[in-house]
C-alpha positions as CSV (number, residue, x, y, z in Angstrom):
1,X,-31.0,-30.2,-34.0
2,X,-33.9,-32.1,-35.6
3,X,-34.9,-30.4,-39.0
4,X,-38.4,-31.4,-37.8
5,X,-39.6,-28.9,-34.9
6,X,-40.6,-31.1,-31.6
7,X,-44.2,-30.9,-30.3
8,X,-42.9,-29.1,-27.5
9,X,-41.2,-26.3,-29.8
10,X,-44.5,-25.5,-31.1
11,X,-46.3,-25.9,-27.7
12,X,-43.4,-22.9,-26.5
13,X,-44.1,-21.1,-29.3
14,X,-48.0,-21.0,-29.2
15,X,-47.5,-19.6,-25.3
16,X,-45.0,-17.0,-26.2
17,X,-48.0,-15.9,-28.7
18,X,-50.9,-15.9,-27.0
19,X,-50.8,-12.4,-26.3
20,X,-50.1,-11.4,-30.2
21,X,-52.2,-13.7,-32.2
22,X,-55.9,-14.6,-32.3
23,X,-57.6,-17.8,-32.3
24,X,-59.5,-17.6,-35.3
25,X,-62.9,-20.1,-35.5
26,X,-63.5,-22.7,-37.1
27,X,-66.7,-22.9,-38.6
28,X,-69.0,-26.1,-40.6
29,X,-69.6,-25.2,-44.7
30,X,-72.7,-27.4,-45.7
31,X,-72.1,-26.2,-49.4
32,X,-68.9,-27.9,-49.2
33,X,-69.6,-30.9,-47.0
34,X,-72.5,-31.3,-50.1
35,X,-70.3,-30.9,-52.8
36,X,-67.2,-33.3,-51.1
37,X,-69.4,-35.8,-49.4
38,X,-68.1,-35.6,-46.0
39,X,-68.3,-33.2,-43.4
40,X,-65.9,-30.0,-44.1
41,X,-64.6,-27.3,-41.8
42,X,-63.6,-23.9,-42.2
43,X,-60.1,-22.6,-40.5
44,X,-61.0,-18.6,-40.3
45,X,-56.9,-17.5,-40.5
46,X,-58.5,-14.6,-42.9
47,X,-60.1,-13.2,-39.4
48,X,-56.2,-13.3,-38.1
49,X,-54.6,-10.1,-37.1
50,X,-53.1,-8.6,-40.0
51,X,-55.2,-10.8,-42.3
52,X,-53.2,-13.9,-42.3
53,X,-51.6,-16.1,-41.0
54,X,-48.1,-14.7,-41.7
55,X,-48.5,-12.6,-38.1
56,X,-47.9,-16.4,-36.8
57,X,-44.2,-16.6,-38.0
58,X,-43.4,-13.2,-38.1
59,X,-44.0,-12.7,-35.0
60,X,-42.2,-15.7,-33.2
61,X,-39.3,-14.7,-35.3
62,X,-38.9,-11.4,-33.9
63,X,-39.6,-12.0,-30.7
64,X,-36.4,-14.5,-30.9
65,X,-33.8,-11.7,-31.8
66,X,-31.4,-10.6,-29.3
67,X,-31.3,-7.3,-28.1
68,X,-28.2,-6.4,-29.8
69,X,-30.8,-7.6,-33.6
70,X,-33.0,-5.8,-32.3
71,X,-30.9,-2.1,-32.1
72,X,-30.1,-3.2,-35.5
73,X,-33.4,-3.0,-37.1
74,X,-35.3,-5.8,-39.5
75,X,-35.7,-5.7,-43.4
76,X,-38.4,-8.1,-45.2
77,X,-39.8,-8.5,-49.1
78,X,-43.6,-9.6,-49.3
79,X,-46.4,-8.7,-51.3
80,X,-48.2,-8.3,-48.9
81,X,-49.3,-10.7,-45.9
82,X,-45.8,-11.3,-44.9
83,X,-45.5,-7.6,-44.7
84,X,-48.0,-6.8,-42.7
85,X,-46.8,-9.6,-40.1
86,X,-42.9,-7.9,-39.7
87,X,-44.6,-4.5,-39.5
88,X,-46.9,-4.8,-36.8
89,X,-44.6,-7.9,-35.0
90,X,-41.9,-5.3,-35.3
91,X,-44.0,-2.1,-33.6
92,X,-45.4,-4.3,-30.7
93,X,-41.2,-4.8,-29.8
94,X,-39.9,-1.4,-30.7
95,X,-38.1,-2.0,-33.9
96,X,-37.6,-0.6,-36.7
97,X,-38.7,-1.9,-40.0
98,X,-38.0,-1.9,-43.4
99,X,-40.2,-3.7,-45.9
100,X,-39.9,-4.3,-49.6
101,X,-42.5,-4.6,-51.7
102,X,-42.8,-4.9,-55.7
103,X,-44.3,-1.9,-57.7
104,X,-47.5,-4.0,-58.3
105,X,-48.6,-4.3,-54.7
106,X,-52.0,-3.9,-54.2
107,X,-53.0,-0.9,-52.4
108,X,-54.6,-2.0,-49.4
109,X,-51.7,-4.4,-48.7
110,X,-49.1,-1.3,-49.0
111,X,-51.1,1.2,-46.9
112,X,-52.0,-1.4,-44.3
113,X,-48.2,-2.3,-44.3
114,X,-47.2,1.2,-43.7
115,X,-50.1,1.8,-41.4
116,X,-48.3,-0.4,-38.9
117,X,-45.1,2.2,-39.3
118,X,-43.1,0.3,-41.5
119,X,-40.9,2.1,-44.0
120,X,-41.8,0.8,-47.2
121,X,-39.4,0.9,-51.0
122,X,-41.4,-0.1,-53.5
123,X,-39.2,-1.4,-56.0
124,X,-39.2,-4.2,-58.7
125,X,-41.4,-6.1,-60.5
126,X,-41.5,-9.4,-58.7
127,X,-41.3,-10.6,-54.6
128,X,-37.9,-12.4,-55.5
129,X,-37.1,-9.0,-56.9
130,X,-38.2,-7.6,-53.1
131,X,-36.0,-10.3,-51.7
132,X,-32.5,-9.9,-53.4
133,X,-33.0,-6.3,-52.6
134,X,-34.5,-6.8,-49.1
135,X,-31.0,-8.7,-48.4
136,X,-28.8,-6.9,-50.6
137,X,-30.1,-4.4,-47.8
138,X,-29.3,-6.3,-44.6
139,X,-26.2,-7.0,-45.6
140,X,-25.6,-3.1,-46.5
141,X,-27.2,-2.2,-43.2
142,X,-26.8,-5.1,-40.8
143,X,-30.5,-5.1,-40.9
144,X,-32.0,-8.6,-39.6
145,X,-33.4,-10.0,-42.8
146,X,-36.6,-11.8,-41.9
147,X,-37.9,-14.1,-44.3
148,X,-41.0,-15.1,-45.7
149,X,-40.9,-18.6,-45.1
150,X,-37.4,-20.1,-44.8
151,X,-36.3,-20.0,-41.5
152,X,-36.8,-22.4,-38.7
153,X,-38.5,-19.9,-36.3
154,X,-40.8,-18.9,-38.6
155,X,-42.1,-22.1,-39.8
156,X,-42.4,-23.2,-36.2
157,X,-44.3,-20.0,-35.8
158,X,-46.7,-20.7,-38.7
159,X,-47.3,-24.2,-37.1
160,X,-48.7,-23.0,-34.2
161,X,-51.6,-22.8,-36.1
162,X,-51.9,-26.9,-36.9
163,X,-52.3,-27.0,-32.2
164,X,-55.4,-24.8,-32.7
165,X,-56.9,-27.1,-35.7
166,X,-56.8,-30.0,-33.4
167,X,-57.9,-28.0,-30.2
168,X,-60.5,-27.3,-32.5
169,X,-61.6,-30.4,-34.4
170,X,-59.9,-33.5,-33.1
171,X,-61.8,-35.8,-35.1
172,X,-60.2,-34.2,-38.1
173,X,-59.1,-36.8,-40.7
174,X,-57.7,-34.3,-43.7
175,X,-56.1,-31.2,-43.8
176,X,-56.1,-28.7,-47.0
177,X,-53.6,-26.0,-47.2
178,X,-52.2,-23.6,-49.8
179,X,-48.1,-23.6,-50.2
180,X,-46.0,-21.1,-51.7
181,X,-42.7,-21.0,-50.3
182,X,-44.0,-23.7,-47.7
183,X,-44.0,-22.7,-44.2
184,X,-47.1,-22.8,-43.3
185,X,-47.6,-26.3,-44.8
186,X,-44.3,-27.4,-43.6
187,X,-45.2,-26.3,-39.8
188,X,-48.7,-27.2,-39.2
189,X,-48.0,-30.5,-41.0
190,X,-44.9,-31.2,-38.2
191,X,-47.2,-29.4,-35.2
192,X,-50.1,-32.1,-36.4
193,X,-48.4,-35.1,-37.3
194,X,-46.9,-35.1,-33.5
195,X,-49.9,-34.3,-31.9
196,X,-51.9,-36.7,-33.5
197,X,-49.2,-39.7,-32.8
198,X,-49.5,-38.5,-29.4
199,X,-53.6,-39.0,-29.7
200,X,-53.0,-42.5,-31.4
201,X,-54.5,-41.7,-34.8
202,X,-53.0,-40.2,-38.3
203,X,-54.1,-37.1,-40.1
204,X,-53.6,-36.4,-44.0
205,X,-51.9,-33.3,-45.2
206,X,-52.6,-32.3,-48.5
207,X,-50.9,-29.1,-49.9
208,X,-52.4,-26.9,-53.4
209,X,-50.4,-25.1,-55.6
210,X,-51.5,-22.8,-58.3
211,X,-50.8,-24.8,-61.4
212,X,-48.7,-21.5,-62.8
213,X,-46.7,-21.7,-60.0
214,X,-46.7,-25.4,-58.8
215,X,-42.3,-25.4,-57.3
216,X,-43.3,-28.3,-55.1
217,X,-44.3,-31.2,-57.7
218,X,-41.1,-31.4,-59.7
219,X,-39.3,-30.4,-56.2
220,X,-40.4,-33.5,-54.7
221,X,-39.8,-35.4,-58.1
222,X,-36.1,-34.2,-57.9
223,X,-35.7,-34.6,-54.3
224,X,-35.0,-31.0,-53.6
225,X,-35.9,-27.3,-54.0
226,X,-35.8,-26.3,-58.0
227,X,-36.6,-23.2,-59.7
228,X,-39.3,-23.0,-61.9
229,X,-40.1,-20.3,-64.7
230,X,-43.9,-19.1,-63.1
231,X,-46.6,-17.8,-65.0
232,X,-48.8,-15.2,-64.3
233,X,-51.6,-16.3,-61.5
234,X,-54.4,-14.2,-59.4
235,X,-52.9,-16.4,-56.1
236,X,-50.0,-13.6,-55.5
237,X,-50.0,-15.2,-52.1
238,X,-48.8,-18.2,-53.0
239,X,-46.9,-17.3,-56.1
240,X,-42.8,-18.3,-55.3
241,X,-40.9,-20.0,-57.6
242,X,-38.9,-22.3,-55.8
243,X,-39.5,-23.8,-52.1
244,X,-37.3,-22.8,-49.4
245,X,-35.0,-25.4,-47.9
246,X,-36.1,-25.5,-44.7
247,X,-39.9,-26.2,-45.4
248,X,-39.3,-28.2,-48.2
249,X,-37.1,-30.8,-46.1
250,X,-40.1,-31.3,-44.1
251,X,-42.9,-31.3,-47.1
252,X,-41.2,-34.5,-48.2
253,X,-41.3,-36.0,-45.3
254,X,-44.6,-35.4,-43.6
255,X,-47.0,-34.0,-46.5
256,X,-48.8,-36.9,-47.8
257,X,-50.1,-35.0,-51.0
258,X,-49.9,-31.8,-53.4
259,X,-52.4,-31.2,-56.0
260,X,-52.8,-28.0,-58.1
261,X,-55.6,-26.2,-59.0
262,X,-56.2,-23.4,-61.6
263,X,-56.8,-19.5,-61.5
264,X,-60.8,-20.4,-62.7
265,X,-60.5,-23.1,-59.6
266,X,-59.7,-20.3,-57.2
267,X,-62.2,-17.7,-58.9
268,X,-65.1,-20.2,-58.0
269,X,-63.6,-20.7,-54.7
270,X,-63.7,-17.1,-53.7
271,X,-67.2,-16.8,-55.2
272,X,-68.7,-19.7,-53.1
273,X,-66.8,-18.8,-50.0
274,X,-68.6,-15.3,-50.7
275,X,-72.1,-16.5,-51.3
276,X,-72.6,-19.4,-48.9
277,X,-70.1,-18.8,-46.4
278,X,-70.2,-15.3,-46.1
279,X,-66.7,-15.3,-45.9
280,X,-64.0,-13.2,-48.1
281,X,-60.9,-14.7,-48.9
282,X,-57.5,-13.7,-51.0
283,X,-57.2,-16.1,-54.1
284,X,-54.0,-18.2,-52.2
285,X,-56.3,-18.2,-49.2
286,X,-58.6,-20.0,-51.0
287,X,-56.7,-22.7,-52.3
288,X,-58.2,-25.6,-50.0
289,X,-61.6,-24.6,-50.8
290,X,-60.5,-24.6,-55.1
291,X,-59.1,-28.3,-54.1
292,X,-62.7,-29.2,-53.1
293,X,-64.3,-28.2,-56.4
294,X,-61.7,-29.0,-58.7
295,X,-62.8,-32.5,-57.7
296,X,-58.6,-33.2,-56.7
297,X,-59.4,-33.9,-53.3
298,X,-61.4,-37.3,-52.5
299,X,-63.6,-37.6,-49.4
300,X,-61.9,-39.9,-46.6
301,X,-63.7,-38.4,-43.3
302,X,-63.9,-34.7,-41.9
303,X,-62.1,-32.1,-43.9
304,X,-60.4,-28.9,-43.0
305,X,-59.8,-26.3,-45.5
306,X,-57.9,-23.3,-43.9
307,X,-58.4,-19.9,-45.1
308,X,-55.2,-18.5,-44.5
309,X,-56.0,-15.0,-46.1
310,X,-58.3,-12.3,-46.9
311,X,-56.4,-9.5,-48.1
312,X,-57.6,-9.1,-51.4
313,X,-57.8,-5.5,-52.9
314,X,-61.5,-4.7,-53.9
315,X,-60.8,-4.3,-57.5
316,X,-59.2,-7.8,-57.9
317,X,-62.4,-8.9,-55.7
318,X,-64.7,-7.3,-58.3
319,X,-63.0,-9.0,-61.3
320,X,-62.4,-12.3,-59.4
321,X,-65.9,-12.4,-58.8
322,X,-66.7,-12.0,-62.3
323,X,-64.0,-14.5,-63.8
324,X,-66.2,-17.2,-61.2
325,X,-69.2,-16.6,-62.2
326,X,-68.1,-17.5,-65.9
327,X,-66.0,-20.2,-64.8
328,X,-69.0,-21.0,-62.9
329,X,-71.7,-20.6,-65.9
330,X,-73.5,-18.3,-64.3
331,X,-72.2,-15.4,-66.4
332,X,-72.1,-15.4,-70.3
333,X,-70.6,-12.6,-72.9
334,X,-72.2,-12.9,-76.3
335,X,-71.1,-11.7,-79.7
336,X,-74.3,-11.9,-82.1
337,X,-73.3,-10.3,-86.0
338,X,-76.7,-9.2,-87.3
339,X,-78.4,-7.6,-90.0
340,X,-78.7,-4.0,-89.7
341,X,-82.3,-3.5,-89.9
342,X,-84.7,-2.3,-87.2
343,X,-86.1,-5.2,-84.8
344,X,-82.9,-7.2,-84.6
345,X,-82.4,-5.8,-81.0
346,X,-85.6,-6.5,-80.1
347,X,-85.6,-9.7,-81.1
348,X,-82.5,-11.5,-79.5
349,X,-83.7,-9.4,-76.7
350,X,-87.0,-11.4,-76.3
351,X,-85.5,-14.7,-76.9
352,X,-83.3,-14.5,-74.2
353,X,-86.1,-12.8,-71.8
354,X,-87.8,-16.7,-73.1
355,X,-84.9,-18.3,-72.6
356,X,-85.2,-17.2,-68.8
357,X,-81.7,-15.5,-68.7
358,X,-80.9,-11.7,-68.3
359,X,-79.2,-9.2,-70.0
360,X,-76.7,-6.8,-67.6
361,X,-74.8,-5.3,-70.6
362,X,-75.2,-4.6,-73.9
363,X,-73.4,-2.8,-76.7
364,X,-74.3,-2.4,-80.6
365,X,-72.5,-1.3,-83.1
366,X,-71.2,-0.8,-86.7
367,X,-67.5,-0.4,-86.7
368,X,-64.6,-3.0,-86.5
369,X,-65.2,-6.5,-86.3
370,X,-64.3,-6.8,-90.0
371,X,-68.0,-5.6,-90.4
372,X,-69.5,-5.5,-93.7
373,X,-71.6,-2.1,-94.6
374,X,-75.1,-3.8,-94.0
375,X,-73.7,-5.6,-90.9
376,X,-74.1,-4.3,-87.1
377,X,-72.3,-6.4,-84.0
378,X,-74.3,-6.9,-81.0
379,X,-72.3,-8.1,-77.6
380,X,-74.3,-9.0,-74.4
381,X,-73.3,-9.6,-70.8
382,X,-76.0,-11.9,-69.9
383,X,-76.8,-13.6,-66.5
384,X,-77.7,-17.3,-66.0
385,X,-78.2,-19.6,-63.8
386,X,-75.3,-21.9,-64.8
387,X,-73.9,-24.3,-67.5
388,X,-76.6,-25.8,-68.8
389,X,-78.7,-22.9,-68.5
390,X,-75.5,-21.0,-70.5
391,X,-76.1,-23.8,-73.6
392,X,-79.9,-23.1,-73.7
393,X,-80.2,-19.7,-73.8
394,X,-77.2,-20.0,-76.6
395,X,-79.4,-22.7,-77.9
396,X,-82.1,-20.7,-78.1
397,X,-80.6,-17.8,-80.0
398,X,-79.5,-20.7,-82.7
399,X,-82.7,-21.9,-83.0
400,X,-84.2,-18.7,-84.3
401,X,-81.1,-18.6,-86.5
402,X,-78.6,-16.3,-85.2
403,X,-74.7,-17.0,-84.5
404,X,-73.9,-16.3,-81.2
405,X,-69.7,-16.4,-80.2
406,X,-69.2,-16.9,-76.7
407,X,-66.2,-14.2,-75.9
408,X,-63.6,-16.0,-73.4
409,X,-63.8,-13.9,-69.8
């Protein structure tokens, strides 16, 4: 068997998942098309059942198993999307399911997993925690262990969704998608590469990594899956250490480029997803759209971005928006030392109000700091309307002699 699914593998699997998934739009973004150059589409997998994508593979999987699997029961690790995907793949059939999940899981992911009748262990600190214990559970058990991303069926699965990008834009030229542990990359990248030959014309596919936990560069430097020591990164979704086999055999062979982006990229991708698409996405779900304004990505025709997530839990939401606006200018924390005399409020008060900028937050006070006894802190949470507006109204305050320290977000 080819380790690149045929077209008509993915063609069998779209049928056999008609009836499970949705076909999610795809929708114009003029911010983006502005800010690339060229036109740039919108892949809405974030409106897919479950949230994701992951429903895609998770679902073809399952529905592959014999009946004598099935009796057995299945057993998964996720953080979340690929969760959701087993559980409610798993109660459409009539099986039982066992998901693991690490202790940090965000709430909504964990009660929307269980929602779908899962049994849920929440154990461990990390998903490759989940998974050694996930198997270590199968093997125990005789559970099917269904993974997230390395296993034929389910990358053939997730590339069911590179037939509905073409059904819906055939004049794409460039495809943007994030990659964790690769399936999704690694099957819409083999579902659109054969389609396209079949249409006579070529499409670029161009993966993003989170640069604190970018597997696939040095992967593709050493010619095969390594481990890499990851770092801390809001992208949970997209956050593996070390591609799986299976995907990565076809990443090397069909993806044309990977590019990272940072955790600020993704902030400001969330934030102008929110504000001029009216769209919410998860930080991994994002990825394509952080490629765009990181400036990685280089306009050769129409783009498609795909938002392959939005299950973020509202908290991170609330800070993630907040960590864009910085990263986007637009929000400025000040630490002013001042005198402590009456008026000194007052004053960096009204030169801000001239510098145009507004104060949400403020907070005053005498203690810490390394103060001296005549000395008083001020800190501001001040709103602007970007960069350059930032270095005025900091200008400003320097002008009529003050110090302000910008505090990191």
């Amino acid at each position: 068997m080819s380790a690149i699914p045929s077209l008509d593998e993915f063609e069998q699997a779209a049928q056999s998942l008609a009836e499970v998934i949705e076909h999610t739009p795809t929708l114009p973004s003029r911010a983006l098309s502005s800010i690339l150059g060229a036109p740039v589409l919108l892949k809405m997998e974030n409106l897919q059942r479950t949230g994701s994508f992951k429903i895609r593979g998770a679902a073809y999987r399952l529905s592959r198993l014999s009946q004598e699997e099935r009796a057995r029961g299945v057993v998964a690790a996720s953080a979340g999307n690929h969760a959701q995907g087993v559980a409610l793949a798993a109660q459409a059939l009539g099986i039982s399911a066992t998901i693991f999940m690490p202790l940090g899981v965000p709430v909504p992911k964990l009660l929307a997993t269980r929602g779908y009748g899962a049994d849920v262990v929440l154990e461990g600190e990390t998903v490759a925690t989940s998974l050694r214990l996930a198997a270590e559970f199968a093997e125990r058990t005789g559970a099917v262990l269904i993974h997230p991303f390395d296993h034929r069926d389910v990358v053939i699965g997730q590339g069911t969704l590179g037939l509905e990008l073409l059904d819906d834009a055939p004049e794409v030229d460039t495809i943007l998608l994030g990659i964790g542990g690769g399936g999704l990359i690694a099957g819409v990248a083999a579902a659109v590469k054969a389609r396209a030959k079949e249409l006579g014309r070529s499409v670029r596919i161009i993966g993003v990594q989170a640069e604190n936990a970018a597997a696939v560069p040095p992967s593709l430097d050493a010619g095969r899956p390594v481990e890499i020591e990851t770092k801390p990164t809001i992208a949970d979704g997209i956050l593996v250490a070390r591609p799986g086999e299976i995907p990565f055999d076809i990443i090397k062979e069909l993806v044309d480029e990977v590019v990272t982006v940072s955790d600020d990229d993704l902030a400001r991708a969330i934030l102008i997803l929110l504000e001029q698409a009216k769209v919410v996405a998860e930080p991994a779900g994002a990825a394509g759209v952080a490629a765009i304004l990181s400036g990685k990505i280089k306009a050769t025709g129409t783009t498609m971005a795909v938002i392959s997530g939005g299950n973020i839990d509202p908290l991170l939401l609330q800070r993630v928006v907040s960590h864009g606006l910085a990263a986007s200018g637009r929000y400025l924390t000040i630490r002013i030392p001042l005198p402590d005399r009456p008026g000194q409020l007052a004053r960096v008060s009204e030169l801000i109000a001239e510098a145009g900028a507004n104060v949400i937050e403020a907070m005053h006070t005498r203690h810490g700091h390394g103060l001296q006894i005549t000395e008083v802190i001020l800190e501001l949470s001040v709103e602007t309307r970007g960069a350059e507006h930032s270095e005025h109204t900091l200008d400003t305050l320097r002008r009529a002699g003050f110090a302000p320290i910008v505090v990191p977000d």
